[in-house]
C-alpha positions in Angstrom: 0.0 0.0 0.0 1.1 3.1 -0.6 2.5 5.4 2.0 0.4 8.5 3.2 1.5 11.4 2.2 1.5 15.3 3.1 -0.8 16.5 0.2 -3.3 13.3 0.1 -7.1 14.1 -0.1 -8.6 11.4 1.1 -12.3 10.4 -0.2 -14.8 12.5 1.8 -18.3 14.0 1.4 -17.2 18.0 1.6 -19.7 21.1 1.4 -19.0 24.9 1.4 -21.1 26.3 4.2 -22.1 29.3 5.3 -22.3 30.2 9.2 -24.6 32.9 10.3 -23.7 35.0 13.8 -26.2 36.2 16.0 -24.5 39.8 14.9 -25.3 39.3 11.5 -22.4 38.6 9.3 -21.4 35.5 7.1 -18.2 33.2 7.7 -17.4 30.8 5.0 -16.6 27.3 5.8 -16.2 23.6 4.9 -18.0 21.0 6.5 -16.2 17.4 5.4 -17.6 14.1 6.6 -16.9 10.4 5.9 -17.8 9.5 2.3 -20.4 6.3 3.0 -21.3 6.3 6.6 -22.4 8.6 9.6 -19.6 10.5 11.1 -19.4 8.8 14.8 -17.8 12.3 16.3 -17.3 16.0 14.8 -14.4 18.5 15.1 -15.3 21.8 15.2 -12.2 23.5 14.6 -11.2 27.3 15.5 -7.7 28.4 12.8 -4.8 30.2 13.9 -4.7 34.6 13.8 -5.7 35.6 11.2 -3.5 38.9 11.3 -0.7 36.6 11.3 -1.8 34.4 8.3 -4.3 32.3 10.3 -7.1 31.0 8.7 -9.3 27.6 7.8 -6.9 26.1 5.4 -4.3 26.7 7.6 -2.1 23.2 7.5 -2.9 20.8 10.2 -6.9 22.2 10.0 -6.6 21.2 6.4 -4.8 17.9 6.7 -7.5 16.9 9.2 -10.7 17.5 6.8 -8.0 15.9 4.3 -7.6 12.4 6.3 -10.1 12.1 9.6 -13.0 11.3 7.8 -11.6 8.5 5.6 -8.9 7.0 8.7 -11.2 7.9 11.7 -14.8 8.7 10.7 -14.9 12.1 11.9 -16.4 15.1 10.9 -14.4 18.0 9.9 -15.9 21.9 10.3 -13.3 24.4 9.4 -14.3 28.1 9.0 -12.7 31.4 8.5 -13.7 33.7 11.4 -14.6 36.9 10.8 -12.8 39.2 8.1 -10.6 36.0 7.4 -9.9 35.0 4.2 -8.9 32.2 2.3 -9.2 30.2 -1.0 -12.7 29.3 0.1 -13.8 33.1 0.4 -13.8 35.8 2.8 -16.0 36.1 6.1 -17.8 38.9 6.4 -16.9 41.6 9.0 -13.7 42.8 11.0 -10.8 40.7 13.3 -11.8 41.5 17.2 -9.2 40.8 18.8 -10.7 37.5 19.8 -14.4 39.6 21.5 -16.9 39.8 18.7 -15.7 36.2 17.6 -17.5 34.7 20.5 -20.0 35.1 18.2 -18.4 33.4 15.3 -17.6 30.8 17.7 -21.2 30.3 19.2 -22.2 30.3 15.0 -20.1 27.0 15.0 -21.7 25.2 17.8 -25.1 26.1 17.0 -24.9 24.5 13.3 -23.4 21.3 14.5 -25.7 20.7 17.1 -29.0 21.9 14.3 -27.2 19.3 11.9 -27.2 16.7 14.3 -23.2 15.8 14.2 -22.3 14.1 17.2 -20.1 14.2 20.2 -18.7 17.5 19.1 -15.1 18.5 20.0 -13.6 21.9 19.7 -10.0 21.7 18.4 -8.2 25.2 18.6 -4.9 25.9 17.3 -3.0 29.5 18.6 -5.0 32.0 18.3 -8.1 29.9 17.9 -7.0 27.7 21.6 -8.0 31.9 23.2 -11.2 31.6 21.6 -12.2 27.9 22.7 -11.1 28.8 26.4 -13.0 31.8 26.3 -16.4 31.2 24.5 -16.1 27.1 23.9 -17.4 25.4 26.9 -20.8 25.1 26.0 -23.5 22.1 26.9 -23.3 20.9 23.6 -19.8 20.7 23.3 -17.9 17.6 24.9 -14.2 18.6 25.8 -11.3 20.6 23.7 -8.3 19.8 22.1 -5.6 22.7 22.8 -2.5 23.1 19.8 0.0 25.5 20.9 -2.2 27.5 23.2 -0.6 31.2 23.8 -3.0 31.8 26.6 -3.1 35.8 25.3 -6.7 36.7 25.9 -8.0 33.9 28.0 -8.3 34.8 31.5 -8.4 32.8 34.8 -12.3 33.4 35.2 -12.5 31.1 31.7 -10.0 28.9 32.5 -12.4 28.4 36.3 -15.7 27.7 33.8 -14.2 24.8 31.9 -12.5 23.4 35.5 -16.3 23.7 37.5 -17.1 22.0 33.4 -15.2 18.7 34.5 -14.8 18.3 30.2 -12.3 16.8 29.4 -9.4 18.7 27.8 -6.0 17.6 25.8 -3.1 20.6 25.4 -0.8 19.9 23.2 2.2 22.0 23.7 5.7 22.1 21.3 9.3 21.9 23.1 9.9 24.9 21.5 7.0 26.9 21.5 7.2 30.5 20.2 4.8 32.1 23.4 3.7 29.5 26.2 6.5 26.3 26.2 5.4 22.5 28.5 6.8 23.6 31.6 4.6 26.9 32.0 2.0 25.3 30.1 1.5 22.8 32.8 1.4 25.3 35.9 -1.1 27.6 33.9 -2.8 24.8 33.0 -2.9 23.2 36.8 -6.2 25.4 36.8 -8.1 23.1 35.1 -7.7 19.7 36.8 -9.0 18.0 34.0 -6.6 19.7 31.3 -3.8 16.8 30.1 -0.6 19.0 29.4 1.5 17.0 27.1 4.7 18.4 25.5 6.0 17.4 22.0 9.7 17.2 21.5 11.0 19.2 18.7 8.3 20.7 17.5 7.8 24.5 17.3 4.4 26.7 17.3 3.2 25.8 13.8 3.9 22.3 13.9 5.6 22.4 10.8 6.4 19.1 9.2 4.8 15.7 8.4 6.1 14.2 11.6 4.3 16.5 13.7 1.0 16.6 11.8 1.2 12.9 12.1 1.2 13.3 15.7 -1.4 16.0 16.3 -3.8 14.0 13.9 -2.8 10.8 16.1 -3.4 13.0 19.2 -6.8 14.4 18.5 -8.2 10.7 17.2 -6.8 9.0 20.5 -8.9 11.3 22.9 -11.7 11.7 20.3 -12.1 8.1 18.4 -9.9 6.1 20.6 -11.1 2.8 18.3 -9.5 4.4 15.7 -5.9 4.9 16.9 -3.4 5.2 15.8 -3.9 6.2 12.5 -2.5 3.9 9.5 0.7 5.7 7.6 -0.7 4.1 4.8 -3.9 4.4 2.3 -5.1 1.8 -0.4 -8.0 3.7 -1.6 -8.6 6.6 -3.9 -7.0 9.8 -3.0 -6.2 13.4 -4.7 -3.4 15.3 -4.9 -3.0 19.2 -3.7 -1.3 21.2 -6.5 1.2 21.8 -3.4 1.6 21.5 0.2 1.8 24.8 1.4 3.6 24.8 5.1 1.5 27.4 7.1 0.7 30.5 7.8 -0.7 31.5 11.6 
């Protein structure tokens, strides 16, 4: 069988959707699920900043909707928050400094659970990590999956509401993290006795590299579709190719 690679699409069902906030603008998203079956859990994910290059094509978002519904059977919602852009389109409206995207993030939750995908997980990256702390731990949201959280606008008081939560949480944190590195991590994190810190030799802030998408992806299926971990390095079905596998922004 062939060996997976960076810029494989595996076979999905995938539709362009449009979130609507409760403020009134339009985000422009993806929604990817497995090809022939129900999805047994959803990712709703939140993209790096977008001032920074951030956005829901960012690389490990877009490897996930590339892979987890054909290796795991997982849903896949990406979206551009507000005044984001990229190839999909641009979101309506202006970056807020992660305030008015609580209602970008509340947009997210609301079509998942109207759609009916189940156990939905939030899985924030950077930038998007703030806005899952902050406006994320909702009743019809399960747990959250942290990527190189900068803790830069979360607070204690949000950190205290997903602690009294008891949902569970993974944070993955690189060695050599750009803002917040494993050993602070874990005593800012100590608020929330639930949170698993878990620190990832080698890599840096944008997880750059096939080795350390392979472990993210392996990360967020072990905690979210145990059954299905690890994932296989290989793939005998159909697949597409990107044009190129752009290393990320955010």
């Amino acid at each position: 069988m062939p060996e997976l690679r960076s810029n494989m699409i595996l076979p999905a069902r995938r539709e362009q959707l449009t979130l609507h906030t409760a403020d009134g603008l339009a985000l422009i998203g993806e929604l990817a699920v497995p090809e022939s079956t129900d999805p047994k859990a959803t990712l709703l994910t939140l993209h790096p900043l977008p001032t920074h290059g951030g956005m829901m094509d960012s690389h490990v978002l877009r490897k996930a909707a590339a892979r987890l519904p054909a290796l795991a059977e997982l849903a896949v919602l990406r979206f551009n928050t507000r005044g984001t852009e990229s190839e999909a389109g641009r979101s309506e409206g202006e970056f807020d400094a992660a305030e008015d995207e609580r209602f970008d993030v509340v947009a997210a939750i609301e079509y998942a659970e109207f759609h009916d995908l189940p156990h939905r997980w939030l899985v924030g990256w950077s930038f998007g990590t703030d806005l899952a702390l902050m406006y994320g731990c909702d009743p019809a949201i399960e747990g959250a999956i942290l990527l190189s959280p900068p803790l830069r606008h979360a607070r204690p008081e949000h950190l205290a509401v997903w602690a009294e939560s008891g949902k569970p949480m993974l944070v993955l944190v690189p060695e050599f993290d750009d803002y917040l590195r494993p050993a602070e991590a874990a005593r800012r994190f100590a608020a929330i006795p639930q949170a698993k810190v878990v620190g990832v030799a080698g890599a840096r802030h944008l997880w750059v590299g096939e080795t350390y998408v392979r472990r993210v992806l392996d990360e967020i299926v072990a905690v979210v579709r145990p059954q299905a971990a690890p994932l296989p390095k290989q793939w005998d079905g159909p697949y597409q190719m990107e044009d190129a596998d752009q290393e990320p922004d955010g």
